[in-house]
N, C-alpha and C positions, 0 to 999 in steps of 0.2 A: 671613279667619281671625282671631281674637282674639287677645291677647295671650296668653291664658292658656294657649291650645293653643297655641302659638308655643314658652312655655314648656315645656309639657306635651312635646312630642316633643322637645325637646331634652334632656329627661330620660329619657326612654325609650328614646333611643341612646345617652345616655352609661352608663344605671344596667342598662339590661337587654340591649336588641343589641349593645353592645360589648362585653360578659361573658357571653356565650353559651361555654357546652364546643364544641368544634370535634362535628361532627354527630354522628362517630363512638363519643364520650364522651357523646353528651346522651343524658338518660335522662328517664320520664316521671315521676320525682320533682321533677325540676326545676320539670317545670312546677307540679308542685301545690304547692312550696315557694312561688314567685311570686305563686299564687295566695291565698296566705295560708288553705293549704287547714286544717281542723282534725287536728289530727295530725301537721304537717308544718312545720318552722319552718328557718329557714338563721339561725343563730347567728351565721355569716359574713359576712352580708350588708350591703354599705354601706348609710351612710347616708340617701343619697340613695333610695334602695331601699325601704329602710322609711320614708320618706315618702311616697313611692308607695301604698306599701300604709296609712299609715295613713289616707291621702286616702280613699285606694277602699274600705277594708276595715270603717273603726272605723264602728258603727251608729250611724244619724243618731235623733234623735229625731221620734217621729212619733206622731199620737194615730191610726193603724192599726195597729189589733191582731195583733199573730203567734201563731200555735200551730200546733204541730206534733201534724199527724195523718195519718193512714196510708189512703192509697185502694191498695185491694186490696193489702195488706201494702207498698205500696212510700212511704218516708218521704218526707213529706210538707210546706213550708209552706206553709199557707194565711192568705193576708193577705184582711180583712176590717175591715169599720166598719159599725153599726148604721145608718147612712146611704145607706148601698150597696142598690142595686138588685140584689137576692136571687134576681133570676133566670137573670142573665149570669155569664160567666165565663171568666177566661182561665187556660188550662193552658201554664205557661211549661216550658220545656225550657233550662236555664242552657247556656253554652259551657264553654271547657276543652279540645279536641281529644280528646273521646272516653274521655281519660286522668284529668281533672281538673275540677275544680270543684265547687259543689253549690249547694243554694239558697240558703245563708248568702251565699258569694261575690258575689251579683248581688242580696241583697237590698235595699239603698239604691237600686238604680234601679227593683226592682217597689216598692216605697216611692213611690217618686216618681207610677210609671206610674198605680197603683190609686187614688191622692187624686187624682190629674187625669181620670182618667175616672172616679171610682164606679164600677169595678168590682172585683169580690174576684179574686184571683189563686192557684193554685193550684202550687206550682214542687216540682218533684219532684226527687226524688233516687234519680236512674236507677243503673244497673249501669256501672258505668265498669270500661277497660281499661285493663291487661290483666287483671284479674281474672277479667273476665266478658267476653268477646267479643261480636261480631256473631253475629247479631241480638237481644242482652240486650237493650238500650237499646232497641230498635225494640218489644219485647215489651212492657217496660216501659212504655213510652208509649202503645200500646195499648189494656195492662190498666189504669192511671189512666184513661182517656178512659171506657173502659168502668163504671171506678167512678162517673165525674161522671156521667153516663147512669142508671146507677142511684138517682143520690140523686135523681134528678128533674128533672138540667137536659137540657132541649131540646138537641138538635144544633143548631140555628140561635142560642144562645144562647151557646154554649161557639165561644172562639176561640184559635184555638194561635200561641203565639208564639215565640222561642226568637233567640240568637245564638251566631254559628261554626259550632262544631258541633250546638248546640241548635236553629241554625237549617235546618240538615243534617234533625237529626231530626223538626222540625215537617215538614218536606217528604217527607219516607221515612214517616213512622207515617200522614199524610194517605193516601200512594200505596200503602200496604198495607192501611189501612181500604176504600179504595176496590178493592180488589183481592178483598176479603171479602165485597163489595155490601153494605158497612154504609152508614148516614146518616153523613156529616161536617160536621165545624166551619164554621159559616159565612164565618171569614175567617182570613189567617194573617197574622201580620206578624214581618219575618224581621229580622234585621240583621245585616250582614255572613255572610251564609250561607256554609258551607263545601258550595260545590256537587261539586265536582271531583276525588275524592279517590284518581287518580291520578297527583298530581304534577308534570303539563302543563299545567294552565292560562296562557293566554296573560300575564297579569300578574304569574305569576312571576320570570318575566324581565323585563317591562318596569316591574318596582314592586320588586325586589329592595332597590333602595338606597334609594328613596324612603320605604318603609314603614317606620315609626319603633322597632319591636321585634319584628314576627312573622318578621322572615327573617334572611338572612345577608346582607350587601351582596353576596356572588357567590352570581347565582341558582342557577347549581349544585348549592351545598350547600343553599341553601333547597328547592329541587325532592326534592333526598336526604332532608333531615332531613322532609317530610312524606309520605314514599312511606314512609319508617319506621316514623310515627306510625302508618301504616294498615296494613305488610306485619307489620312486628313483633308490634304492641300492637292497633291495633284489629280487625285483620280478614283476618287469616294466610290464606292460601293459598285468597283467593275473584278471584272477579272484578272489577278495581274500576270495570267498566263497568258495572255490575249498577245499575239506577235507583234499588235499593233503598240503594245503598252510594253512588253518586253521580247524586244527583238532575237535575246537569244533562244526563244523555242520557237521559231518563223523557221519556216521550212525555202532557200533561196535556191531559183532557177533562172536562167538566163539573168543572173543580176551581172550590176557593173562589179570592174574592175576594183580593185576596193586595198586603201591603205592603212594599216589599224596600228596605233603605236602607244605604248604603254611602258609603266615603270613597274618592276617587279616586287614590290612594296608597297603597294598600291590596295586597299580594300575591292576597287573592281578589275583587280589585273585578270582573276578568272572573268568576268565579266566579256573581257575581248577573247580570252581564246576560246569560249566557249561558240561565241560567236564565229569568230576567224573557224572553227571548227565547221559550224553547219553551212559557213558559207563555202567551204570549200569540199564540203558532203555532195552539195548540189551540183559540183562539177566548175565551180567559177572558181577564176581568180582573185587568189588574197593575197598578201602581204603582211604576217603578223611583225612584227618591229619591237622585240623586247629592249626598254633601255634599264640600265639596274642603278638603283640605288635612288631611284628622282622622286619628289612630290606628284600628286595628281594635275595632271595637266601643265606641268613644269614646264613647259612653252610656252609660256607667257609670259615667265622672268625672264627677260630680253637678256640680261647681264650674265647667265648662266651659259657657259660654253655648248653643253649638253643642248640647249633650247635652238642655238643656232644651229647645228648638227641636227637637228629634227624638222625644222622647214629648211633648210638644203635637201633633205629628204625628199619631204613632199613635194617642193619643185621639181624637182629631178622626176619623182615619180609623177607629177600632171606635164611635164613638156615631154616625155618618152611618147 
């Protein structure tokens, strides 16, 4: 592990999991607050906190061009460069628990990803709860795939990627396409996926304390505060064993290609291998990618060695 994660998670338990509201108080403004979502700002917030954010948040300079455009009405950024090979493409699905985020949040790391592989990226900005519930976001992702289809790109050209929950959705929209007997994306590449979204996952409990900001030190509450996110906010009164709501009890046949990367400290580090497990039951190819010691979704702090080392990764694995 680096020094700079070394630092990095001792900031993350001092600025964010140790000022967590007790389960019962947290709401999903918090999160988009954290998120440094637009709209949303904590006036309150230490220090330490807004360095955090201004690490992860403030735009890096980049000669990839941004513009905001709309596949089948749902807002859109598409990151692109006259350099880029115009035939591929990946449809990113951001994280956030279902409640928060958008493409702005996770744009320095599709920054990152589309100059290392030449390819244009496409990151949506799905229906978030509790606004819009289950199955919005599943629709949404969808109807984007279906827009990239029509501008001309190939199935085998178009690749979905997503983290947490975006990683969630790359795996639900692939097993509803396929559920439609449509063509699908030839590869997914997940990070840290939120497979599990009844609250049991086995490294709930055994990564409660370990995990530098996604939980409570007592798995308990962390098991509570994400049965919330889903009973509450995302997906009131369904079943959360449904493959479509949690992809690790989906049974996967003729799926894509599929890259799954995760840190071993992590509350849903079982999450992917449970998944990387069934997907590789059915006979397909996986790639699980354990990295040790990092935060959830630690590809996103551009600054952290480890993060670079992880989309070198996924390049390598979309241009093979």
């Amino acid at each position: 592990m680096s020094i700079q994660a070394k630092i990095l998670n001792l900031m993350l338990k001092k600025y964010i999991k140790n000022v967590q509201p007790p389960v019962e108080e947290r709401s999903y403004i918090e999160a988009r607050k954290m998120m440094n979502q637009e709209g949303y700002s904590d006036q309150n917030s230490s220090w330490g906190s807004k360095i955090l954010q201004k690490l992860i948040f403030d735009k890096s300079r980049s000669e990839i061009f941004i513009n905001e455009i709309h596949l089948n009405k749902i807002r859109t950024l598409h990151l692109s460069n006259k350099n880029f090979n115009n035939e591929k493409c990946i449809l990113y699905f951001h994280g956030g628990g279902y409640v928060a985020g958008s493409p702005e949040t996770h744009q320095n790391m599709l920054l990152s990803l589309s100059k290392l592989s030449s390819i244009q990226i496409f990151a949506i900005d799905y229906s978030l709860s509790p606004e819009s519930i289950f199955p919005m976001a599943i629709n949404d992702a969808v109807s984007s795939y279906h827009a990239l289809l029509e501008k001309g790109f190939k199935s085998e050209n178009i690749f979905f990627g997503g983290d947490s929950a975006g990683g969630n959705l790359a795996l639900v929209s692939t097993l509803k396409l396929q559920k439609l007997n449509q063509k699908l994306p030839s590869k997914l590449f997940l990070l840290s996926p939120w497979t599990d979204l009844t609250g049991e996952g086995r490294s709930i409990k055994e990564n409660s304390k370990s995990d530098p900001y996604l939980s409570y030190d007592n798995w308990l509450n962390t098991s509570l505060s994400m049965k919330k996110t889903v009973k509450e906010w995302y997906a009131p009164n369904q079943d959360y064993n449904n493959p479509l709501i949690s992809p690790a009890f989906a049974n996967y046949t003729n799926f894509p290609k599929t890259l799954i990367q995760v840190s071993d400290i992590e509350i849903l580090y079982s999450d992917s291998q449970v998944v990387a497990s069934q997907i590789r039951k059915g006979g397909n190819e996986v790639d699980l990618s354990i990295y040790k010691d990092l935060p959830h979704v630690w590809q996103i702090f551009g600054f952290l060695p480890e993060a670079k080392q992880a989309l070198r990764e996924i390049s390598k694995f979309l241009l093979n």
